[in-house]
NUSE-399397 format. One record per residue (C-alpha): residue number from 1; residue in one letter; chain; y, x, z. Coordinates in steps of 0.001 Angstrom, whole numbers. Last residue first. Layout:
<pado n="NUM" res="A" chain="A" v="Y" u="X" w="Z"/>
...
END
This chain:
<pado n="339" res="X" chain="A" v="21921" u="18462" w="-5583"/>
<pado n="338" res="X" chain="A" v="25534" u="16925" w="-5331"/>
<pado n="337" res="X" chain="A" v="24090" u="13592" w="-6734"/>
<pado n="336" res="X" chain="A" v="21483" u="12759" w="-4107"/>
<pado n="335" res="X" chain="A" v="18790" u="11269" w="-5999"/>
<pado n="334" res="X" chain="A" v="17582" u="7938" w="-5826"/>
<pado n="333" res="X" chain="A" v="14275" u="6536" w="-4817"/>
<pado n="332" res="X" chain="A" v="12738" u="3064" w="-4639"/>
<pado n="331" res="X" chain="A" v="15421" u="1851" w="-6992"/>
<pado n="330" res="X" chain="A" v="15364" u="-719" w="-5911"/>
<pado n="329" res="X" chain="A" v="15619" u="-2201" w="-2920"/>
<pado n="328" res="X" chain="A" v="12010" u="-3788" w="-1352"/>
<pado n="327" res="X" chain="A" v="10120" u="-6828" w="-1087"/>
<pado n="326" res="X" chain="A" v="7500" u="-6467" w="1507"/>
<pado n="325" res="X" chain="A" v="4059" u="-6249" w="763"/>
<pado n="324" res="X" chain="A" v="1033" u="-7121" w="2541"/>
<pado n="323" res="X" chain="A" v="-2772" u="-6879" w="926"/>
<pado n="322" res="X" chain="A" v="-4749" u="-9429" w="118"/>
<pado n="321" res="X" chain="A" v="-8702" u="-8559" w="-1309"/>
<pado n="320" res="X" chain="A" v="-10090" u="-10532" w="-3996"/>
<pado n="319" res="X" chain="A" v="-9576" u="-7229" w="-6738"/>
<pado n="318" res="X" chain="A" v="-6467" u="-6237" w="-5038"/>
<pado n="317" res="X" chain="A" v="-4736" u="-9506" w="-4774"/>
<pado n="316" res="X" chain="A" v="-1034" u="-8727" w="-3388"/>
<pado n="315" res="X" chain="A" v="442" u="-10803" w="-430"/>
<pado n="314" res="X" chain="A" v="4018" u="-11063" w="-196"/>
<pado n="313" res="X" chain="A" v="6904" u="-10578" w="2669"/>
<pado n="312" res="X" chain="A" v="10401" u="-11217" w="1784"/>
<pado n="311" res="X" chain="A" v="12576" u="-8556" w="3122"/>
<pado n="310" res="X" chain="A" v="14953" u="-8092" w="327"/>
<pado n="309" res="X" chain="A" v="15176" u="-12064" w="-1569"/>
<pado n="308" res="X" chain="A" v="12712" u="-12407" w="-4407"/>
<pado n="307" res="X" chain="A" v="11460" u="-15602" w="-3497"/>
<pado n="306" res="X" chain="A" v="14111" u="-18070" w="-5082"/>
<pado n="305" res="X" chain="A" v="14291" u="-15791" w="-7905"/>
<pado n="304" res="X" chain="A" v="10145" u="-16373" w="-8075"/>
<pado n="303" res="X" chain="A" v="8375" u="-13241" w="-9188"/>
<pado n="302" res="X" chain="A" v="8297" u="-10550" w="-11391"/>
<pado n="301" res="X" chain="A" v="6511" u="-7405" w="-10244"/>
<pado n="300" res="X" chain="A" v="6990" u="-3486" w="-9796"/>
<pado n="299" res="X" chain="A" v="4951" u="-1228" w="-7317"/>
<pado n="298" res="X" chain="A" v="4919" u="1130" w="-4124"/>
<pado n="297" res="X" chain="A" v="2145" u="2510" w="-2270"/>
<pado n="296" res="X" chain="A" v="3930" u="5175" w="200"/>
<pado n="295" res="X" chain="A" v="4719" u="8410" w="452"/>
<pado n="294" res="X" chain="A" v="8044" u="8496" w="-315"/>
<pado n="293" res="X" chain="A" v="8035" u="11249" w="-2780"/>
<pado n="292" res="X" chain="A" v="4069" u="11355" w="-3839"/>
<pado n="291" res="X" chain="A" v="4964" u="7419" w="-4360"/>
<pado n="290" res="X" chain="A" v="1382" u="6040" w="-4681"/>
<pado n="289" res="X" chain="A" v="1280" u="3582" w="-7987"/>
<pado n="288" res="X" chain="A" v="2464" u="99" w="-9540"/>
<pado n="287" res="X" chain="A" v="3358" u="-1332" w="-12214"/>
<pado n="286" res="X" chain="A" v="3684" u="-5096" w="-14029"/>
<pado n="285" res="X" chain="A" v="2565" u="-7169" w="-10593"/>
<pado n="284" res="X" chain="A" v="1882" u="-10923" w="-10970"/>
<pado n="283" res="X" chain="A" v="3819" u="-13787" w="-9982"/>
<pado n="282" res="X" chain="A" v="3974" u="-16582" w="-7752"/>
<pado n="281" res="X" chain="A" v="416" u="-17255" w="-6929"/>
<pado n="280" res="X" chain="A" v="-394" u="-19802" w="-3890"/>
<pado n="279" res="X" chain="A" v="-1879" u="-18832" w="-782"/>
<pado n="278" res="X" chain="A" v="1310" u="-18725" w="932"/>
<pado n="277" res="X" chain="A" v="2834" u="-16312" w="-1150"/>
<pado n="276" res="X" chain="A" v="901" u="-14404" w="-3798"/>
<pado n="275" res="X" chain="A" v="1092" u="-11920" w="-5918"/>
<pado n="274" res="X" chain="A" v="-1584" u="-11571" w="-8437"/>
<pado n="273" res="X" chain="A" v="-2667" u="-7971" w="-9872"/>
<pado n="272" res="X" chain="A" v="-1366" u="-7813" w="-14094"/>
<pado n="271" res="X" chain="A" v="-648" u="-3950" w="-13980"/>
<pado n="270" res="X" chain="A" v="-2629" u="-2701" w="-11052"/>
<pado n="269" res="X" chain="A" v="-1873" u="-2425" w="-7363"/>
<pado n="268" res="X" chain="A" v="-2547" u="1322" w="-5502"/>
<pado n="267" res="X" chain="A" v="-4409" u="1163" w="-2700"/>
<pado n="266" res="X" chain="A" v="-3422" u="3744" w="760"/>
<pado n="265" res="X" chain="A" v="-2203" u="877" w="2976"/>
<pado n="264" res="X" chain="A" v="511" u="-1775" w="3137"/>
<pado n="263" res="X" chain="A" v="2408" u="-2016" w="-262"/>
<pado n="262" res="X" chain="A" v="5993" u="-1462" w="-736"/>
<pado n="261" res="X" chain="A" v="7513" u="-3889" w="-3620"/>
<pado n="260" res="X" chain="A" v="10355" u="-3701" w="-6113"/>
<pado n="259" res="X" chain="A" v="11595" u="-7181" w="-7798"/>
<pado n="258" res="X" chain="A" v="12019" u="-7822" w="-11208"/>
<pado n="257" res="X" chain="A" v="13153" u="-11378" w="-11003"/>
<pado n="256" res="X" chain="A" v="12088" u="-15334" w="-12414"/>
<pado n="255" res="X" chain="A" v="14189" u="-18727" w="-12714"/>
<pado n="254" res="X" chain="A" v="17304" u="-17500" w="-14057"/>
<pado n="253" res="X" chain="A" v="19992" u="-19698" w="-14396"/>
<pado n="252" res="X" chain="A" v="21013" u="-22301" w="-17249"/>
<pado n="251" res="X" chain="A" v="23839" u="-20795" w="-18546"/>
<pado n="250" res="X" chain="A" v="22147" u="-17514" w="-18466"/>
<pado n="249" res="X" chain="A" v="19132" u="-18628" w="-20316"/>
<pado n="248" res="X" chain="A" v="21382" u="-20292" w="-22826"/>
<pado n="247" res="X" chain="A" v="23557" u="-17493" w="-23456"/>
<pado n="246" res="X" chain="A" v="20395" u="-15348" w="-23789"/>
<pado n="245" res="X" chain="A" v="18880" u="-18039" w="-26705"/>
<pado n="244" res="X" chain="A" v="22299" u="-17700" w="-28315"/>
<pado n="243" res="X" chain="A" v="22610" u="-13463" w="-28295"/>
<pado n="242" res="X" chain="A" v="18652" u="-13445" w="-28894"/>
<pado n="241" res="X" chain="A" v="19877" u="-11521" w="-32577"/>
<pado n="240" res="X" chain="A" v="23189" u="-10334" w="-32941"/>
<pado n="239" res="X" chain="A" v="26422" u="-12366" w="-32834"/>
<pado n="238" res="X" chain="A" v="29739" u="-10557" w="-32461"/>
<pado n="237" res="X" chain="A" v="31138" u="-9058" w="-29270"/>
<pado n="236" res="X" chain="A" v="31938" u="-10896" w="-25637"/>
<pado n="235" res="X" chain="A" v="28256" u="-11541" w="-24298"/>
<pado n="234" res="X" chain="A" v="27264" u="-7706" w="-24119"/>
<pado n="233" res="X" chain="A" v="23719" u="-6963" w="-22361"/>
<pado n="232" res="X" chain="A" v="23050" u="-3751" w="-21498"/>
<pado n="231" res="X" chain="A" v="24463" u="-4525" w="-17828"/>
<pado n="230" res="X" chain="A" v="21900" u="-8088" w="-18053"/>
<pado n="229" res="X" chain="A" v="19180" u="-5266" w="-17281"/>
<pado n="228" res="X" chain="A" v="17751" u="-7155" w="-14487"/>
<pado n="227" res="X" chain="A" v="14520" u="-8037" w="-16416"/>
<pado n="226" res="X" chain="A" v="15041" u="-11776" w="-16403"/>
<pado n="225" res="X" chain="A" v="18470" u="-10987" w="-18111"/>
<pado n="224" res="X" chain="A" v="16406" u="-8523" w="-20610"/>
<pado n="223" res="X" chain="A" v="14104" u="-11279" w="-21578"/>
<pado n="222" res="X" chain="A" v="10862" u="-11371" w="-20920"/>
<pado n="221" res="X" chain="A" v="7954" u="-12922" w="-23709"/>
<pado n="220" res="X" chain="A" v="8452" u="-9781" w="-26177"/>
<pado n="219" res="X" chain="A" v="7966" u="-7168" w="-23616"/>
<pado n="218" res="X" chain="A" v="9395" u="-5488" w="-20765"/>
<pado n="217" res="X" chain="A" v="8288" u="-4429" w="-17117"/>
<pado n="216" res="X" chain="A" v="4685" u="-3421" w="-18386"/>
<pado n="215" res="X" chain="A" v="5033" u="-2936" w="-21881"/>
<pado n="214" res="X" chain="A" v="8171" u="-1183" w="-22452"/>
<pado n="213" res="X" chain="A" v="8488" u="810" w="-19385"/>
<pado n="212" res="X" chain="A" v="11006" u="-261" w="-16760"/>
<pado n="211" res="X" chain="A" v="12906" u="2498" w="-14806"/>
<pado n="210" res="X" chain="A" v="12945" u="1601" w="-11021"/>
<pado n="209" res="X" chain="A" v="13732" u="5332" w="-9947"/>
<pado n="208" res="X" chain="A" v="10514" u="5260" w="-7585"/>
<pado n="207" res="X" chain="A" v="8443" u="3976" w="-10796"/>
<pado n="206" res="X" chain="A" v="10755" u="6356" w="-13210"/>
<pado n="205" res="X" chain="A" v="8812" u="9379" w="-11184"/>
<pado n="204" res="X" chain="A" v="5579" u="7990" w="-11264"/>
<pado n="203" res="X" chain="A" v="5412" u="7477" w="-14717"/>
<pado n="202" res="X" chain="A" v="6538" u="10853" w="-15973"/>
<pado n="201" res="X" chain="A" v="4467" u="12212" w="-13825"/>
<pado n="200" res="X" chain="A" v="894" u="10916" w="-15573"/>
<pado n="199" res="X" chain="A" v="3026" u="11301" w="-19118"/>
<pado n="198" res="X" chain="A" v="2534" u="15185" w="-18514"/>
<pado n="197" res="X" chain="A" v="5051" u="18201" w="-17664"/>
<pado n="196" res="X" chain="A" v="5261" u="22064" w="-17747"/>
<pado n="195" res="X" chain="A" v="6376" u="23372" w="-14682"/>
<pado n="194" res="X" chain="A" v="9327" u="25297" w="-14021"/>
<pado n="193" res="X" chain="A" v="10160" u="27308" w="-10908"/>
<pado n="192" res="X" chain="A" v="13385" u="28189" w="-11996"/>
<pado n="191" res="X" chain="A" v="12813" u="31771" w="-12337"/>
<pado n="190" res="X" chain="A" v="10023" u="30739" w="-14650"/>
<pado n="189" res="X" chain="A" v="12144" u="28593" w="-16462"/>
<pado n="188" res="X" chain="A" v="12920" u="31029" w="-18847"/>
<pado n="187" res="X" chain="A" v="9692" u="31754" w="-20264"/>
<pado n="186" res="X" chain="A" v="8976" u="28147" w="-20084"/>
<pado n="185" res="X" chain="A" v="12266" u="27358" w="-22117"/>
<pado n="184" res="X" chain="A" v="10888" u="30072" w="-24462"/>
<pado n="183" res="X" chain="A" v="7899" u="28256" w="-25020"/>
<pado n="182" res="X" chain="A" v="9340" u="25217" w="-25772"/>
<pado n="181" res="X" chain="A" v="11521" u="26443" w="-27790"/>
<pado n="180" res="X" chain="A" v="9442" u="28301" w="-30171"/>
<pado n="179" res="X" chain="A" v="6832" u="25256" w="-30271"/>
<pado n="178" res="X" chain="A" v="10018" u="23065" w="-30973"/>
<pado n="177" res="X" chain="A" v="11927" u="25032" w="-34439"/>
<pado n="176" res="X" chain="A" v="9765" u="23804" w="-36861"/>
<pado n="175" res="X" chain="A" v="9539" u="20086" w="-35907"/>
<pado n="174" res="X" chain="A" v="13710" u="20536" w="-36396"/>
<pado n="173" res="X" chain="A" v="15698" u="19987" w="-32960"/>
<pado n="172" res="X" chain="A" v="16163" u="17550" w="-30457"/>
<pado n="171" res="X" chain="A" v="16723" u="19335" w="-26823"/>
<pado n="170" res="X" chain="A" v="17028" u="16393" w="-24045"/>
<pado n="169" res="X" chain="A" v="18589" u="17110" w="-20676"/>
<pado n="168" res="X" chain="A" v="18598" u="16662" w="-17175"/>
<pado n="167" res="X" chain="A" v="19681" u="15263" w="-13786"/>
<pado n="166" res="X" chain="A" v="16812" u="13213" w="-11660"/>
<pado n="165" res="X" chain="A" v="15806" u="9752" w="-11939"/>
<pado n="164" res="X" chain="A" v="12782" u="10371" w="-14160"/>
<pado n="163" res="X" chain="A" v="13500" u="8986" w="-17584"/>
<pado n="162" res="X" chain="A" v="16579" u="11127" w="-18859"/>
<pado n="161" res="X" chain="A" v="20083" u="11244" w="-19900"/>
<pado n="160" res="X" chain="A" v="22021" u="14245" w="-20718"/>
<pado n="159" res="X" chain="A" v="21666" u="14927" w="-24581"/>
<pado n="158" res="X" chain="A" v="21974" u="17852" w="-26907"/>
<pado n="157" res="X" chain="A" v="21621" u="17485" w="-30671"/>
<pado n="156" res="X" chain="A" v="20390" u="20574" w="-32911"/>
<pado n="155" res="X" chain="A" v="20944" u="23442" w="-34711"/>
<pado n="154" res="X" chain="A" v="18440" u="26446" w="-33706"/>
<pado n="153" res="X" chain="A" v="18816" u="29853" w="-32937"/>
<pado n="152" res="X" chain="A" v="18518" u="29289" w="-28915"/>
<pado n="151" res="X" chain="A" v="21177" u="26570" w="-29087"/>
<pado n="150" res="X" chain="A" v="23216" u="25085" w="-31649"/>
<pado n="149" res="X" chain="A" v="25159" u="22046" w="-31228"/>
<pado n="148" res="X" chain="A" v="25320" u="18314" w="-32005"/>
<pado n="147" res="X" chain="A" v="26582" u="16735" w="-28614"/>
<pado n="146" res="X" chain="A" v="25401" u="13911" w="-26503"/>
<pado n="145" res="X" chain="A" v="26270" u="12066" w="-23266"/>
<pado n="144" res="X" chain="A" v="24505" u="9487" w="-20864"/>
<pado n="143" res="X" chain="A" v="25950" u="11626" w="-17773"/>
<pado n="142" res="X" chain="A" v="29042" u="13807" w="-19242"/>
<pado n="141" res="X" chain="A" v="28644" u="17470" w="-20181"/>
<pado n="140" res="X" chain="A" v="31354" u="19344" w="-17813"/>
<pado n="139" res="X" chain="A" v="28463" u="21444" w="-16605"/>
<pado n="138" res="X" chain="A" v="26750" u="22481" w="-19741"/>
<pado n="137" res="X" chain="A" v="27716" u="25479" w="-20375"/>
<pado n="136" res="X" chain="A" v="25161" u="26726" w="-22555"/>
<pado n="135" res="X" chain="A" v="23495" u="30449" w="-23232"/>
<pado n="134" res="X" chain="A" v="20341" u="28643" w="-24340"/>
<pado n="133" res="X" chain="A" v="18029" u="30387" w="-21554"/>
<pado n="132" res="X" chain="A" v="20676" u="30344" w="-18638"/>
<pado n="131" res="X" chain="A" v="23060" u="27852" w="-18887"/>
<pado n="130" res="X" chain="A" v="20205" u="25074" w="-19666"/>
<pado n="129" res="X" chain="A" v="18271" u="26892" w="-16687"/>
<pado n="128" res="X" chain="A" v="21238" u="25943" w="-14218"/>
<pado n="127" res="X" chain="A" v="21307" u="22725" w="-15597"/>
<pado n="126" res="X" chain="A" v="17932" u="21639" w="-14883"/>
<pado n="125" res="X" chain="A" v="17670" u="23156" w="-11291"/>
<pado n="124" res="X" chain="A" v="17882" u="19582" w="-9673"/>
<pado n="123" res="X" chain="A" v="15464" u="18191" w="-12608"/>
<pado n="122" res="X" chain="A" v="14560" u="17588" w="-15922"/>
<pado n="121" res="X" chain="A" v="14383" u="19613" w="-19263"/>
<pado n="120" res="X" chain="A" v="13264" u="17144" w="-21754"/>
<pado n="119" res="X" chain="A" v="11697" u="17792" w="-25527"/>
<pado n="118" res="X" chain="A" v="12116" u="16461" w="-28834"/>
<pado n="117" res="X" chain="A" v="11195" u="17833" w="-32182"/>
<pado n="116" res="X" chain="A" v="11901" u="16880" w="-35389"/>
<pado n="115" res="X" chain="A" v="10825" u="16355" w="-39041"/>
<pado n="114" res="X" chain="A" v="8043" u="13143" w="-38072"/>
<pado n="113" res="X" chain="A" v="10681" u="11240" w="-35896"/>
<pado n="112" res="X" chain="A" v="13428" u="11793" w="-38777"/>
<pado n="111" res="X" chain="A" v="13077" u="7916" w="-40086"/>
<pado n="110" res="X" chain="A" v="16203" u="7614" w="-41999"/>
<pado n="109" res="X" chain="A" v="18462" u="4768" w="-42978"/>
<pado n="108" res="X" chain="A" v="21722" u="5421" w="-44984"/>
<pado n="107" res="X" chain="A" v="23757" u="1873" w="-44301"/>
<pado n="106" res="X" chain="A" v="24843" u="-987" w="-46694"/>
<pado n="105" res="X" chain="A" v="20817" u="-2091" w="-47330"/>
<pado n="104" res="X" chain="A" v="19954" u="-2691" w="-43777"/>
<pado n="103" res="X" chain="A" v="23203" u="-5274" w="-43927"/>
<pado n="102" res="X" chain="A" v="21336" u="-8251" w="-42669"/>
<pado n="101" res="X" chain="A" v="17980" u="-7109" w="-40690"/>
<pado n="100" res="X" chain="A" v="14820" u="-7021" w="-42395"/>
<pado n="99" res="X" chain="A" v="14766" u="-3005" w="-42671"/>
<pado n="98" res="X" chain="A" v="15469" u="-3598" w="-39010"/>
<pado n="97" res="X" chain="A" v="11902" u="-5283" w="-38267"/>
<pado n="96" res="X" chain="A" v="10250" u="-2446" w="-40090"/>
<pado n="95" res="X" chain="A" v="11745" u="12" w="-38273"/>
<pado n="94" res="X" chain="A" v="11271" u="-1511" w="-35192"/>
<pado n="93" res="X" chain="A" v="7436" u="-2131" w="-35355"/>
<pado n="92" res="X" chain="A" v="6803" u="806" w="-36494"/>
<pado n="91" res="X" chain="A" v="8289" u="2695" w="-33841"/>
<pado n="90" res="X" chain="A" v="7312" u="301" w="-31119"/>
<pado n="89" res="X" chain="A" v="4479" u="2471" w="-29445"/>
<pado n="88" res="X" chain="A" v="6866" u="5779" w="-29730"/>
<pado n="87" res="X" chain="A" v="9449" u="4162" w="-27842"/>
<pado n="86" res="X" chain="A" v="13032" u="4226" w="-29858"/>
<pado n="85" res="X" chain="A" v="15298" u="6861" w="-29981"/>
<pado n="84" res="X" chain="A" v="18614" u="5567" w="-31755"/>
<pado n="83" res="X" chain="A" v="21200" u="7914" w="-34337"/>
<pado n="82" res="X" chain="A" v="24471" u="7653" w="-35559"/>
<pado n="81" res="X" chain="A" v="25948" u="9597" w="-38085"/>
<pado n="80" res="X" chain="A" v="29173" u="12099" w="-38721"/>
<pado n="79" res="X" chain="A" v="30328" u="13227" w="-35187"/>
<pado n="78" res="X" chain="A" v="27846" u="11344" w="-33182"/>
<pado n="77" res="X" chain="A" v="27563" u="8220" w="-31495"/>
<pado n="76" res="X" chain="A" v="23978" u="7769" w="-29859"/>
<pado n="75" res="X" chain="A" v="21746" u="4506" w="-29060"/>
<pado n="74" res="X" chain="A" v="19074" u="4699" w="-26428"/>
<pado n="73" res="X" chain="A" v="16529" u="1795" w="-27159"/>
<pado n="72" res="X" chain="A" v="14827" u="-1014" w="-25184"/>
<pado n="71" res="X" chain="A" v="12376" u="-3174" w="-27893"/>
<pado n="70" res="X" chain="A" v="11339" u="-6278" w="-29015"/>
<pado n="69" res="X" chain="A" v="13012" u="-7703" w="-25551"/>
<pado n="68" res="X" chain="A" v="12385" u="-11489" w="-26025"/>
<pado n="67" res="X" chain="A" v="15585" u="-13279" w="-26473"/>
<pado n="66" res="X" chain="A" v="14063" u="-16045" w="-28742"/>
<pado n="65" res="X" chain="A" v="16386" u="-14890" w="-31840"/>
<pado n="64" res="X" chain="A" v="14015" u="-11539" w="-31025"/>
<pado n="63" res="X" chain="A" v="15465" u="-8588" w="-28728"/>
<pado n="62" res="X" chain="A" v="16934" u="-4981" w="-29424"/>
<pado n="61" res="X" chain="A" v="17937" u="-4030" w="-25821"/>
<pado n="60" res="X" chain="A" v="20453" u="-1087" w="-25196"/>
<pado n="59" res="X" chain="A" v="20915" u="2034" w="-23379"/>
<pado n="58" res="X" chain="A" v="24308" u="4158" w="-24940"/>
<pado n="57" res="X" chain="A" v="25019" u="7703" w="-25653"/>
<pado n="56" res="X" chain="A" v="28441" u="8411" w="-26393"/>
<pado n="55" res="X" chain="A" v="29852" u="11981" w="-28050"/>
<pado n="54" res="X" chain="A" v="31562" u="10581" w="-30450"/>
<pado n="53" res="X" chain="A" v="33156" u="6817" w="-29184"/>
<pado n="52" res="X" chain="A" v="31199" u="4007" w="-27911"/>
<pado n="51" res="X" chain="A" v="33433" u="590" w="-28185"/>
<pado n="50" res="X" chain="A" v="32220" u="-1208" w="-31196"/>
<pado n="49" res="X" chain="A" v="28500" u="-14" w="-30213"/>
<pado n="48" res="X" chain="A" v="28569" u="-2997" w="-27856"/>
<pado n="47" res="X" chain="A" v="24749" u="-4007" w="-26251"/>
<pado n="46" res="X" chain="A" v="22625" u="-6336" w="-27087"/>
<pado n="45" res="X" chain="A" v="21506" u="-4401" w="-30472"/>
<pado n="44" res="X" chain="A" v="21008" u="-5754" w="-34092"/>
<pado n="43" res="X" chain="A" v="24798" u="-6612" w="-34902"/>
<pado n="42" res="X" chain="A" v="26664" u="-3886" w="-33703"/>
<pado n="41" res="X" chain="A" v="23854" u="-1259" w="-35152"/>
<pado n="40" res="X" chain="A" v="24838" u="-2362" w="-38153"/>
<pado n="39" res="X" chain="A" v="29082" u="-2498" w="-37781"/>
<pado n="38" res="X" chain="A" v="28864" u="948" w="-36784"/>
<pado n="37" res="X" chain="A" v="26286" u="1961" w="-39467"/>
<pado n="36" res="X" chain="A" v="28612" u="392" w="-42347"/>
<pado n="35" res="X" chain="A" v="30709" u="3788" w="-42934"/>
<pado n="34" res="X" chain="A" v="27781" u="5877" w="-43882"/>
<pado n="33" res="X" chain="A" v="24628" u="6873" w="-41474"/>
<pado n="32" res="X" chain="A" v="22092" u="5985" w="-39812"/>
<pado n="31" res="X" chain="A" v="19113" u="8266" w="-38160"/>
<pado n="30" res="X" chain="A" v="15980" u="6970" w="-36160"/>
<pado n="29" res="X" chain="A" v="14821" u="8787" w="-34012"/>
<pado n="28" res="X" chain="A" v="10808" u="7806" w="-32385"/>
<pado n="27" res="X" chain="A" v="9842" u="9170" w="-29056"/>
<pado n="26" res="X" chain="A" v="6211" u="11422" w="-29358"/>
<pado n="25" res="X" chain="A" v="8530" u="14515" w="-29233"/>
<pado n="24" res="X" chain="A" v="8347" u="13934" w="-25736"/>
<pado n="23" res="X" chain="A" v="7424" u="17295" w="-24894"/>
<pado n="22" res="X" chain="A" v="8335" u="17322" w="-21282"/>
<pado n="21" res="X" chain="A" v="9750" u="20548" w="-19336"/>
<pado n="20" res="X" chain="A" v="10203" u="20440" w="-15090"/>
<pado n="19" res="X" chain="A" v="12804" u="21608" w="-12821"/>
<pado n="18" res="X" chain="A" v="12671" u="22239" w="-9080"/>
<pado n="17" res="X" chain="A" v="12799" u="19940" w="-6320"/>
<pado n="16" res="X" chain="A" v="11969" u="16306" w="-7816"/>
<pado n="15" res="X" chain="A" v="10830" u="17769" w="-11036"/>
<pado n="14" res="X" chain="A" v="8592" u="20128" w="-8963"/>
<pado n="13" res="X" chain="A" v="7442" u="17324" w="-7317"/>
<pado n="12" res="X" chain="A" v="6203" u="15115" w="-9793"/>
<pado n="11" res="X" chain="A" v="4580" u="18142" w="-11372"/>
<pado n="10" res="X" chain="A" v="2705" u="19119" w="-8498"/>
<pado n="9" res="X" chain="A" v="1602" u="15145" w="-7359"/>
<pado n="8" res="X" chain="A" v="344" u="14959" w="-11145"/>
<pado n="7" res="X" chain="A" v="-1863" u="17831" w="-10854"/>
<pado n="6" res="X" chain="A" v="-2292" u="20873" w="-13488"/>
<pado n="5" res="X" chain="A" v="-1147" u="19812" w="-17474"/>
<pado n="4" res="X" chain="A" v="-1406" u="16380" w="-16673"/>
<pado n="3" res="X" chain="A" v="-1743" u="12766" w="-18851"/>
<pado n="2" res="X" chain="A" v="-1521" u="15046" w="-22080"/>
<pado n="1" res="X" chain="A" v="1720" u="14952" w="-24564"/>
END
């Protein structure tokens, strides 16, 4: 998947307006099955798989006995198995921490990342193309929903989630079947206005929609609580790992927030740049970039609870230089529903 295929601003705005195609085949899947892959899952992710029936997708955390996030993962119930997409940077890393995990052995693993294809359809205009190249209705398909069917000669799962704060879909299919898909989705989508996709876009648009990436907003040393993603996080089911340490750092209150910020002038803060209030640094910013939506310089940080009220007003250190910010709602951008 390249940076750009044209311009970043196009592509982030024809996914805003229009509809655009990803190939994020690069996403792991990971595949369980048998009568123990409930109970499994249950006891390695933050969030309840107990409750999901078919047809469920789920966002979860998998996180270290310390509570560090080792992971955030979409989990999906389907008919006969039970499958999670993983980031491509912690594929590795994941599978070989669950093969560790008690009760690995009781379920029927399988790493189907390399034997499939993945691609997202996202957008205001998403559905109607859905409809109209795989002969779908799709309408009545649930938010955070998934459904093993075929579509445009191939057999393969269905989702409606996505990564850029618009409506869409995911297409996973066999490896064999994507370049054929792809392509005809494009050939389709051409009455749609389609654009093909890169990662540049992909980032800007889950920036305005508030979306942490692993590595910037999460990692092994912040907890999902910390994060704001305490709604993934399920205190009334059986242990899993970082349930106690979590427990604790609720109990005890939370002494640092994700916190959105809108940045005076045209520079755009970098991963890591200070933020400071009162000449002293509070925190230190995990993303940031222009908004080609709102038009602004926006970013992510964690800072101070006790400073992270709406309104508060921040310097950021821009290579030695302070610029304002103002601590801002997020998400930055939200789509209007009916659209």
């Amino acid at each position: 998947m390249p940076v750009q295929y044209s311009s970043i601003v196009e592509e982030h705005t024809t996914v805003r307006t229009a509809v655009g195609l990803f190939d994020i085949s690069h996403m792991g899947r990971l595949q369980f099955r048998g009568d123990s892959s409930q109970a499994f899952l249950n006891g390695v992710l933050t969030n309840d798989t107990a409750k999901l029936q078919v047809g469920d997708v789920r966002y979860s955390l998998i996180c270290g006995k310390d509570g560090g996030i080792l992971d955030d993962v979409l989990v999906y119930r389907l008919q006969d198995r039970w499958e999670l997409v993983v980031n491509a940077s912690n594929r590795e890393k994941i599978v070989n921490w669950l093969r560790h995990c008690a009760g690995f052995a009781a379920v029927d693993f399988k790493d189907c990342t390399l034997t499939t294809g993945m691609i997202a359809v996202q957008g205001p205009r998403a559905l109607r193309l859905m409809n109209a190249a795989a002969k779908l209705d799709l309408a009545s398909m649930k938010y955070y929903s998934a459904m093993e069917m075929q579509f445009l000669g191939s057999t393969g799962v269905v989702s409606r989630t996505g990564y850029t704060g618009e409506d869409g879909f995911e297409l996973v299919m066999p490896s064999a079947d994507a370049e054929r898909m792809w392509l005809t989705l494009l050939e389709h989508g051409a009455n749609y206005g389609i654009v093909p996709a890169g990662l540049g876009c992909r980032d800007t648009l889950r920036m305005e929609s508030a979306m942490p990436l692993y590595g910037h907003e999460l990692n092994e040393t912040i907890d999902p609580l910390t994060a704001g993603l305490e709604f993934a996080v399920k205190f009334n089911k059986p242990d899993y790992p970082g349930k106690a340490a979590l427990e604790s750092i609720k109990s005890q209150g939370l002494k640092m927030a994700r916190v959105g910020l809108l940045l005076e002038g045209r520079r755009i803060a970098r991963e890591e740049s200070p933020v400071q209030i009162n000449g002293q640094e509070v925190g230190k910013i995990t993303s940031g970039t222009f908004s080609p939506t709102l038009q602004k310089v926006i970013a992510m940080a964690y800072v101070p609870v006790a400073s992270s009220s709406l309104g508060t007003v921040v310097q950021v250190s821009l290579r030695g230089t302070l610029v304002p910010a103002t601590i801002a709602a997020l998400p930055f951008y939200k789509r209007n529903a009916s659209t």
